[in-house]
Structures are given as C-alpha cells and as structure tokens.
C-alpha positions in Angstrom: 0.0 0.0 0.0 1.9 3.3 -1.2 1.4 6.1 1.7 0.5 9.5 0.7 2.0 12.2 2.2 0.0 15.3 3.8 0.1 18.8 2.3 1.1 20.8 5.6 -1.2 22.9 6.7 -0.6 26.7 5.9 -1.3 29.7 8.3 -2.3 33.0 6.0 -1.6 34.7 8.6 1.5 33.3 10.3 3.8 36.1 8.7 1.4 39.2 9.4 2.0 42.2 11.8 -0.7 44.2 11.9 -1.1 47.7 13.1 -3.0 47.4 15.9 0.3 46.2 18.5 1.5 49.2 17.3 -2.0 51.2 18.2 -1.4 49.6 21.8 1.8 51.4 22.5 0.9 54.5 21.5 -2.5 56.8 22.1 -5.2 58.1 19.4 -4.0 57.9 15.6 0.1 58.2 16.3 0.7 54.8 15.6 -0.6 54.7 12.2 2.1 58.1 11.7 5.4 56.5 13.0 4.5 53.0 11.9 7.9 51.8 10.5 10.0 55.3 11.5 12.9 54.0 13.8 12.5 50.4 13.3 9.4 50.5 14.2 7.2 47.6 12.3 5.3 48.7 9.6 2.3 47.8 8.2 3.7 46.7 4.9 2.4 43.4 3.1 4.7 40.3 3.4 3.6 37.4 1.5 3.8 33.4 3.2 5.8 31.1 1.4 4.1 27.2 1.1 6.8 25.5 3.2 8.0 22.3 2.6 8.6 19.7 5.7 12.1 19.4 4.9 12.1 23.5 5.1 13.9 25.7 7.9 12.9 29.3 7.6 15.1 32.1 9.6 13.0 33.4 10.6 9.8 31.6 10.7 7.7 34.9 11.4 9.7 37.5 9.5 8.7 41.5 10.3 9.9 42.0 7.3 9.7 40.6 3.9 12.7 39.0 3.9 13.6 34.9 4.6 16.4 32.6 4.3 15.6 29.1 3.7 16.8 26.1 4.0 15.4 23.6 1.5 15.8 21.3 -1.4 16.5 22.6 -4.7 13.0 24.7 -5.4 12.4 27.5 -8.1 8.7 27.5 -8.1 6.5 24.9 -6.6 7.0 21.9 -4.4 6.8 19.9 -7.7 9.6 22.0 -9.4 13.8 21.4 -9.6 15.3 18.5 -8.2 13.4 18.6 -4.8 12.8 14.9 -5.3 16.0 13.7 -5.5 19.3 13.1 -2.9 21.7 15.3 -3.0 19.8 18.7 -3.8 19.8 20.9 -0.6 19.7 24.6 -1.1 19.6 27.8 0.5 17.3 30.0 -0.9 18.0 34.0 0.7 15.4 36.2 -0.8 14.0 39.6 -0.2 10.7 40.9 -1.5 8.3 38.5 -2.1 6.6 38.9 -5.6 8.2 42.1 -5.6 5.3 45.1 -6.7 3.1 42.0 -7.5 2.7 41.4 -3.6 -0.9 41.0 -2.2 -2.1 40.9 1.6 -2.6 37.1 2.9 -0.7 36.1 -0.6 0.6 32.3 -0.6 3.4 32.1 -2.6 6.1 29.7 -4.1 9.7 30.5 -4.3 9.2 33.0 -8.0 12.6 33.6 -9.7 10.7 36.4 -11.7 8.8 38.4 -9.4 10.7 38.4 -6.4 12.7 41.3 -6.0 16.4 40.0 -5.1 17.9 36.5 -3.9 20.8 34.7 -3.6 20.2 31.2 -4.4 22.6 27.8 -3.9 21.7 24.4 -5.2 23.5 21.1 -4.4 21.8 20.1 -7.6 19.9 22.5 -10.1 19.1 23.3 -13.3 20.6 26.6 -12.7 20.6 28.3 -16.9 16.5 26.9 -17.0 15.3 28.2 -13.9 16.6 31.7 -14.7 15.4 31.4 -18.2 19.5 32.1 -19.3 20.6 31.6 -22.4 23.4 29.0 -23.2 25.9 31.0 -24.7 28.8 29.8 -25.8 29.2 28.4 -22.2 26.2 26.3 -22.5 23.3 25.3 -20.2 23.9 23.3 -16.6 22.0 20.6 -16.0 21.9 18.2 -12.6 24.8 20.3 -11.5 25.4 22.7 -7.8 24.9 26.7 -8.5 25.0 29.8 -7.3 22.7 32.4 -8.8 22.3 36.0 -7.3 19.4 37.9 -9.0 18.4 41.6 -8.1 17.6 44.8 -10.3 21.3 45.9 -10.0 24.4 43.8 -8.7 27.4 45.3 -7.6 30.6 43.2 -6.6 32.8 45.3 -4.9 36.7 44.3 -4.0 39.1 46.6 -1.7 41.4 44.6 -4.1 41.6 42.4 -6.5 38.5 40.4 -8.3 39.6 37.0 -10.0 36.2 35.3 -12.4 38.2 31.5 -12.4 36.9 29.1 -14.5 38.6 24.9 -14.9 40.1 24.6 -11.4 39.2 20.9 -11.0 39.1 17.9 -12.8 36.0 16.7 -11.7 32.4 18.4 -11.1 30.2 18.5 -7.8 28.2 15.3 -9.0 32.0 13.2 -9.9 31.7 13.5 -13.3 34.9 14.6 -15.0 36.1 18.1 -16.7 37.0 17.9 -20.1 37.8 20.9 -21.1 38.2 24.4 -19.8 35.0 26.6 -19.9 35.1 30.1 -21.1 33.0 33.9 -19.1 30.5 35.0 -21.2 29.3 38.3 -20.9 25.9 38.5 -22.4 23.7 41.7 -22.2 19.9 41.3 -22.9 20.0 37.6 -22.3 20.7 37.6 -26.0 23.1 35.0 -27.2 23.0 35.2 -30.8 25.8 37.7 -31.8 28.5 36.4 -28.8 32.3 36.8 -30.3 35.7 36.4 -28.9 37.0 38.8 -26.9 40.1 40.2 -28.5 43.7 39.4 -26.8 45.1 42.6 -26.5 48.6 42.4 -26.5 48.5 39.9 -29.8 46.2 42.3 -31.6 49.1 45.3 -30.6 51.1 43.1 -32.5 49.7 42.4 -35.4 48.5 45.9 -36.2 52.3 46.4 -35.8 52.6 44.3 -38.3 50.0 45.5 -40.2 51.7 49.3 -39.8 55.1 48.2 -41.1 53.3 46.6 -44.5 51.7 49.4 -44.9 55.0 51.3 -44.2 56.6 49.2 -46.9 54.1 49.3 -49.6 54.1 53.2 -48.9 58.4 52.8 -49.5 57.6 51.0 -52.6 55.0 53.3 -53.9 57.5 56.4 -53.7 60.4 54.5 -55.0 57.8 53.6 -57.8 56.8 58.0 -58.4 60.6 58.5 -58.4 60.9 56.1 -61.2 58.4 57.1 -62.7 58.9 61.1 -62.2 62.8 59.7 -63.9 60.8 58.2 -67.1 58.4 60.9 -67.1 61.4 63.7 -67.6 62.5 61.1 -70.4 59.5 61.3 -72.1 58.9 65.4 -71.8 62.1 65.8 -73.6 62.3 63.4 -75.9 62.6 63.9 -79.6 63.2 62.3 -82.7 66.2 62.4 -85.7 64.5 63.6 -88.7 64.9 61.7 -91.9 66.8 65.0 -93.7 70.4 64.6 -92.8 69.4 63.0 -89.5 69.1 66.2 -87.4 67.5 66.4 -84.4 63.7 67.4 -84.7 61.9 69.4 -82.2 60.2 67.9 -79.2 57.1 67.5 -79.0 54.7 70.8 -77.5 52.5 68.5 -76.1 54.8 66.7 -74.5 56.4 69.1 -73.1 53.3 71.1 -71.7 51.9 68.3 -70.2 55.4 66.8 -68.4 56.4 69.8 -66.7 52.4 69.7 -65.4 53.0 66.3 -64.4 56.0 66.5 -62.7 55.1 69.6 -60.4 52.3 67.5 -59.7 53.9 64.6 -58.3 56.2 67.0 -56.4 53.7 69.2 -54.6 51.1 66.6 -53.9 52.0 63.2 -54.1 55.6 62.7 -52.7 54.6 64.8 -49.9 51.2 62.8 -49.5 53.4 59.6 -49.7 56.0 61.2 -46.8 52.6 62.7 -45.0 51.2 59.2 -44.8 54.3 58.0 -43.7 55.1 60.1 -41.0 51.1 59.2 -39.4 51.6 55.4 -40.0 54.9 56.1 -37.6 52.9 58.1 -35.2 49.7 55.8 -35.5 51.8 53.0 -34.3 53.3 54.3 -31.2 50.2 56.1 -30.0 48.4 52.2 -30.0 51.2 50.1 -29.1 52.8 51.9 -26.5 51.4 51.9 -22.9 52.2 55.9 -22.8 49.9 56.4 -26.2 47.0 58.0 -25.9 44.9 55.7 -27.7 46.7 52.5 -26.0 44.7 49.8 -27.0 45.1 47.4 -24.1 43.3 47.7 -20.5 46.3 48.6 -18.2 44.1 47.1 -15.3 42.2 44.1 -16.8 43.1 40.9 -18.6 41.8 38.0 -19.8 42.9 34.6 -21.7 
C-alpha cells in the first residue's frame, strides 16, 4: 500500500504584523504616523511562502519581507527542480516577495521572476532553466550545484583584487569529469545570438604592428615607384626624334612638353609629400596604439583576460 503524504497545513496569517500592536503602544492615531519610523514595524504586506517539511525558515515569522531558507532545490513549486532527489539541498535568501506584484494574505512559491532579489545555492539544479539564461557559448547546466544572485542591480565590490576563475578541478560537484576548460561570457539582454571572442590585446598590438610596417613598406615602394616614374616621365617630356633629312634632331614635342612639366610639379607638390605625410602618421599611428604611454593604447592597463 503506497502512503501518501499530507500537504502541511498553511497559516495566512503566520507572517502578518498588523497595526494594531503598534496602536497599543501609543494613544489616538500616532501609531498609524510613526508606523515603520525608527525600526518600528510597519504595516507593509509580506507574502507566506508554502513551506515544505524538509524547510527551515530564519525566521519563521519574519517582520519584514525578507527569509532565508533552508530547502531542497526549489524554483517554483513543491513539484519543481530537483526537490525529489538526494543530493539537492539549497539555500534560498530572498528579499521581497513577488516584488510590486505582492498582495495581503498572498501564498506564494519560491518565483525567480517576481521576487525582488535573492541569492540562491543548489547542491543540484538546473541553474541556466530556472533563470530562463541563455546558453551561450558556455552552454546550459543541468543536474549540477549553482550559485545564482538575481536583483535589479548587482554590484561586486573588492578593496582589491577580483579574479572570475573558470577549470580549477578535474572533476564536477556530482563526480563527473572536466574535459575541457569553460570560457566567461558576458551576455547583455540575455541575448546570445551575436556572442564573439574577446580580442587578446597584446596579440592584436602586435599584429596591427605588423599591419603598420606593411603598410610602411608598400608606402616605400609606392615612392620608390613615383621616383621612377617622375625619372621616365622627364624622359618622355624631352624626348625627340632624328629627322629623316640629314638626321638632325627634330623638335620635341609641345605637347609633351606642356603636359610633363604639369606632371612632374604634380607629383612634387602633392604626391611625394602625401606619400612622406602618410608616412610620418603610419609612424605616429603606431606608437600612440602600441605603446602603454599612447594615448589611444589599446590594451586595458588594469584588466586581462585569456
């Protein structure tokens, strides 16, 4: 004969403070005016969580909407996560309830979406599913422990240093082994689809050092090219031909002439000194990103990452 266990019974009221201790203390309307001044207990609404019997709640009649509990793995009902099975205790620390969504006498189930900010640790979880995360290119956790901390804003704050460590054991909370290393992905907008590399940023100083001495070299070859060029050119604008009578020397051509000297002031006023110009800001270009001292100094000189 298979035993059926009892729903616990639930008290709507266990976690209410109303006003009226408050009106004992203090004569005609005053309480209702310095209800929650001071530390005083207010008259705000506080929600009551279905407990569980394997549940410990600190404290069991909170004044304030705010509970730590001691559980199995639960993100919604007592049917959810991996409360069934060994080896899934959690801690569940939560503040605000359902969050603006709160209602007086309101029972409620642990609600990853509504309440206002936790810190949650599983033994076992399906930590990425619960949170609705996407996988990224770290990819979803299934059956594993977790820590997840959910509020409007998070702030970690270090006097010193802050390390995000990924791969320090060979083997994973449930025994199974590591295979390889797992990247950090940063993903704003729980949006997934556009993740990239993050860029190393002392190899990418070097290659667009690289980069700045090809571009140095074809800028060597171009003006080695103009002066060879400017050389023929000169040929060119003064050639001339023997004539047939008595093979003297005819005339150059007008044309020629006109249109060399044109060219030839041309590639001395504006393109040698573009070529030298260009020159001159691949040089500066290149120290002002490469150097630690450059203004534009493409690396963090605080923050790294593999």
């Amino acid at each position: 004969m298979v035993k059926t266990q009892k729903t616990p019974a639930v008290n709507k009221t266990l976690y209410r403070f109303e006003c009226e201790e408050e009106e004992e203390q203090l004569p005609g309307d005053l309480s209702a005016l310095t209800a929650g001044i001071a530390g005083t207990i207010s008259c705000e609404v506080i929600p009551v969580l279905v407990p569980m019997d394997v549940d410990t709640l600190v404290p069991t009649q909170p004044k304030t909407n705010a509970q730590m509990v001691f559980t199995k793995d639960r993100p919604g009902s007592r049917f959810s996560g991996k409360g069934s099975d060994t080896g899934a205790a959690a801690i569940d620390i939560v503040v605000g309830r359902m969050g603006s969504k709160a209602t007086e006498n309101q029972l409620v189930d642990p609600n990853f979406t509504d309440d206002a900010a936790r810190i949650y640790i599983s033994q076992k979880s399906d930590v990425d599913v619960n949170f609705g995360l996407k996988a990224g290119g770290v990819g979803i956790a299934n059956d594993k422990s977790a820590i997840a901390l959910k509020a409007d804003g998070i702030r970690i704050i270090a006097r010193e240093g802050i390390k995000l460590v990924t791969g320090t054991d060979k083997s994973n909370s449930q025994g199974g082994t590591i295979k390889s290393a797992y990247g950090i992905d940063i993903i704003a907008g729980n949006y997934d689809k556009e993740l990239e590399p993050m860029v190393k940023g002392k190899k990418l100083t070097d290659s667009l050092k690289k980069l700045a001495d090809l571009v140095g070299q074809l800028n060597a070859a171009m003006k080695h090219g103009f002066a060879v060029q400017a050389e023929f050119n000169g040929s060119v604008q003064n050639h001339f031909h023997y004539s047939p009578w008595y093979g003297n020397p005819a005339q150059p051509s007008d044309a020629c002439k006109i249109t060399g000297a044109k060219i030839s002031m041309e590639l001395l006023q504006q393109t040698q000194r573009s070529i030298t110009s260009n020159r001159q800001n691949i040089t500066a270009w290149k120290e002002n990103i490469s150097n630690e001292e450059g203004r534009e100094y493409i690396c963090s000189r605080w923050n790294k990452t593999n």
